[in-house]
N, C-alpha and C positions, 0 to 999 in steps of 0.2 A: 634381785636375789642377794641373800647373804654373801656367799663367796667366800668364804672365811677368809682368804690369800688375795682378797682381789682388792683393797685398799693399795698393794705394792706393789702388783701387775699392771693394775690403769697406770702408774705412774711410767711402767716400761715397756709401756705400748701389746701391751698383747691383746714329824715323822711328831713319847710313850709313858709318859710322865707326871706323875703328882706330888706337888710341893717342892718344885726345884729350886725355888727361890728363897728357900727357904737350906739349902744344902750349907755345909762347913766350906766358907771360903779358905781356909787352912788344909782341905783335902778335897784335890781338882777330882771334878768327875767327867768322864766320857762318856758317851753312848756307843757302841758297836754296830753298824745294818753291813748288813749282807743283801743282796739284790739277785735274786735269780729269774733268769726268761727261759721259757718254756716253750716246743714245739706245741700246737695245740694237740695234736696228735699224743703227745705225749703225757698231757695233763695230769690224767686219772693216774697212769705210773708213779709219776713224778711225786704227786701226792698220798702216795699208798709208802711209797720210799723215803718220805717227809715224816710220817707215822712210826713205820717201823724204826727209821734212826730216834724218835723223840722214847720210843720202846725200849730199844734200848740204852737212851741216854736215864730213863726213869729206874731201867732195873742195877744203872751203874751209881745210882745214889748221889747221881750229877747236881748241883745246888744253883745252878745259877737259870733263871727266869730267861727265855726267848717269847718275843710278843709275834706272832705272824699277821700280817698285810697283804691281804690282795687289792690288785690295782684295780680301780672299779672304771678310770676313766682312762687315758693313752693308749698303752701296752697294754691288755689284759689279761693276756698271758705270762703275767710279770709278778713276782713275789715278794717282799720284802719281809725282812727279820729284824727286828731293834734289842737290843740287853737294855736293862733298867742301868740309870745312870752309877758307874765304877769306878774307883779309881784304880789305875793305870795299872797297883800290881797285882791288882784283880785278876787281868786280862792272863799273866802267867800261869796264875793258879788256874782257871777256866783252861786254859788250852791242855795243862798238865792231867785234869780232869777228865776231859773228854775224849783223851788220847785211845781209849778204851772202843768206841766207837768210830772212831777214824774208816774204818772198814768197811763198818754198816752204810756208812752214808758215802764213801765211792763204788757201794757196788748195787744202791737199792736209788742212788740219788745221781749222782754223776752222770751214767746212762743218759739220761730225760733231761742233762741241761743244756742248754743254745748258751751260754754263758751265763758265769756269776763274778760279780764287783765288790768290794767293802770296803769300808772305809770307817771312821770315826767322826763322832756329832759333839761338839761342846757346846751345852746350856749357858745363853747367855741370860743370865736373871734379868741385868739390866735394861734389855734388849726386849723382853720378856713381858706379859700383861697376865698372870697366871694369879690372879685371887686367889684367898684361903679358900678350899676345898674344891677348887680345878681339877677335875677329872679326864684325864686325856685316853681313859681306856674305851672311851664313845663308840658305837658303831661306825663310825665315818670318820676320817679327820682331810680337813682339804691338805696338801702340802704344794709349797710354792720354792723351787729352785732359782736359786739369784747366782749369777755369776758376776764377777763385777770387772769395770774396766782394766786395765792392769794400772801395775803401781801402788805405793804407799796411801797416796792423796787420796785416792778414791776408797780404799777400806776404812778409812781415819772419819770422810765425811759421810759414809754407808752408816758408822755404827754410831756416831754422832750427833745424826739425825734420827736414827731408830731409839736414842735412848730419849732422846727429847720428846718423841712423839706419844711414846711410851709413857712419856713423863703424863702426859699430858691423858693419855689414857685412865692411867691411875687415879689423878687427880677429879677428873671426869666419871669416876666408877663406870667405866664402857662396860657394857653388858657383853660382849662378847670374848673371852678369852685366846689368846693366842704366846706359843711358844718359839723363838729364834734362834738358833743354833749354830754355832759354827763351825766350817768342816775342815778334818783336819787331815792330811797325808790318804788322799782318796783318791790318788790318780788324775792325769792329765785334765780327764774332759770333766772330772765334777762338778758340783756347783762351791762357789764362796760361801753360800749361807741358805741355809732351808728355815721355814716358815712353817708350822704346823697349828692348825686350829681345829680344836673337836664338832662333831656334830652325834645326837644323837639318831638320826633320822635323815631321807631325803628333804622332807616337807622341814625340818627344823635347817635344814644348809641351806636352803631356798628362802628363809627368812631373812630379812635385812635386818639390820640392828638398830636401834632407834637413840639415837640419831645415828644419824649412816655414817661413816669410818674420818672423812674428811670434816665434817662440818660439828664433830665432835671436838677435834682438834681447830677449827677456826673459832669455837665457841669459846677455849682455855685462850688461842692465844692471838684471835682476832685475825680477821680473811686475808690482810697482809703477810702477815707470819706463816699463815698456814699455807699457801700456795709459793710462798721463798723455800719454806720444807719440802713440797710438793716438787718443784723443779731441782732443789740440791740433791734427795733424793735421788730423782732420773738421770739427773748427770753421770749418776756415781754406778749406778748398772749399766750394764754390757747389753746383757739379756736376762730374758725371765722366763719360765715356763711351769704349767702347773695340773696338777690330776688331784683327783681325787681316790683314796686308801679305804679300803674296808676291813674291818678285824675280824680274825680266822678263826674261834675258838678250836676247830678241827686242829691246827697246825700248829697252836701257840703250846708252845713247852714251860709248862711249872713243876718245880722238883716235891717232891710227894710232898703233901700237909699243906701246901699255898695251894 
């Protein structure tokens, strides 16, 4: 199977974006997700109170893009929300925005939640295999959660290794696109770094990539090298964990004329 995340999961034993790599290094961007879980019981509520707040987020002339996620594999009962990549004093203006609704969505949304989480995603370009005209708005995207060992050492040889392999991607034209990000001020139990890669389809996630993920990379830079990445790699994660996301056109919020 393809796996989009599973190049970095074999290795530890087990999120909305186009043209990131291409952003102003001189103006940092972030991503925004929110994560909400749901009673099943609750669902159709929840989702009817998801509607009305995006109602009237629409008739408040609210301008900023929310992408929706439903979890197709883990939790299913689980939501997710991504902003298109912002810089920081973005994030002011939005909340200042939306203050208008605040209401709406503790009294139509609140109710129906088991809990909600957020946090912050930084686009790492170089981390990153996102070809000119990467589309990450696909029906499906795998995402894969890395948490990584503690300490300096092990984020230094996580992102060190992911840029090399990267490297090697590129150089390789790998057919398969994938995004890395890093997480930033999200709480205790988060993960270090998420993985995201699109699919348009079941039957297209189930496809392997030709050449497969590793032998892409022993082809740039020979079965020695690639299996020293292979284990520096594992060393440098904790854990790993991974589902698959489906896009919501019902619950994805665009400000009028997008």
């Amino acid at each position: 199977m393809k796996r989009i995340t599973a190049w970095l999961a074999l290795v530890a034993g087990l999120f909305c974006v186009t043209g990131v790599q291409a952003a102003d290094e001189g103006s940092p961007r972030v991503i925004r997700s929110y994560t909400d879980w749901v009673a099943p019981a609750d669902q159709q509520a929840y989702e009817a109170g998801i509607k009305a707040y995006n109602q009237c987020l629409r008739e408040h002339g609210f301008k900023y893009a929310w992408k929706a996620l439903n979890h197709e594999t883990g939790d299913v009962y689980t939501y997710s929300y991504v902003s298109d990549p912002l810089a920081w004093a973005d994030y002011d203006a939005m909340r200042d925005s939306g203050k208008s609704c605040d209401a709406s969505f503790r009294q139509n949304v609140n109710p129906h939640l088991k809990r909600e989480t957020s946090g912050f995603m930084k686009p790492m370009p170089e981390m990153s295999h996102m070809p000119a005209g990467t589309d990450m708005g696909h029906a499906y995207v795998g995402v894969t959660l890395f948490k990584l060992k503690p300490g300096h050492d092990a984020n230094e040889s996580f992102m060190t290794t992911v840029k090399k392999i990267t490297a090697a991607a590129r150089k390789a034209k790998w057919p398969q696109p994938y995004q890395v990000m890093q997480v930033v001020d999200s709480g205790e139990d988060a993960p270090d770094y998420i993985l995201a890669g699109p699919a348009k389809s079941w039957a297209d996630y189930g496809t392997e990539p030709d050449p497969a993920f590793w032998k892409m990379v022993a082809n740039v830079y020979g079965e020695a090298q690639a299996k020293s990445l292979r284990k520096t790699l594992g060393d440098a994660i904790d854990r790993a964990s991974a589902h698959v996301d489906r896009y919501n056109e019902e619950l994805t919020y665009r400000p009028s004329g997008k």
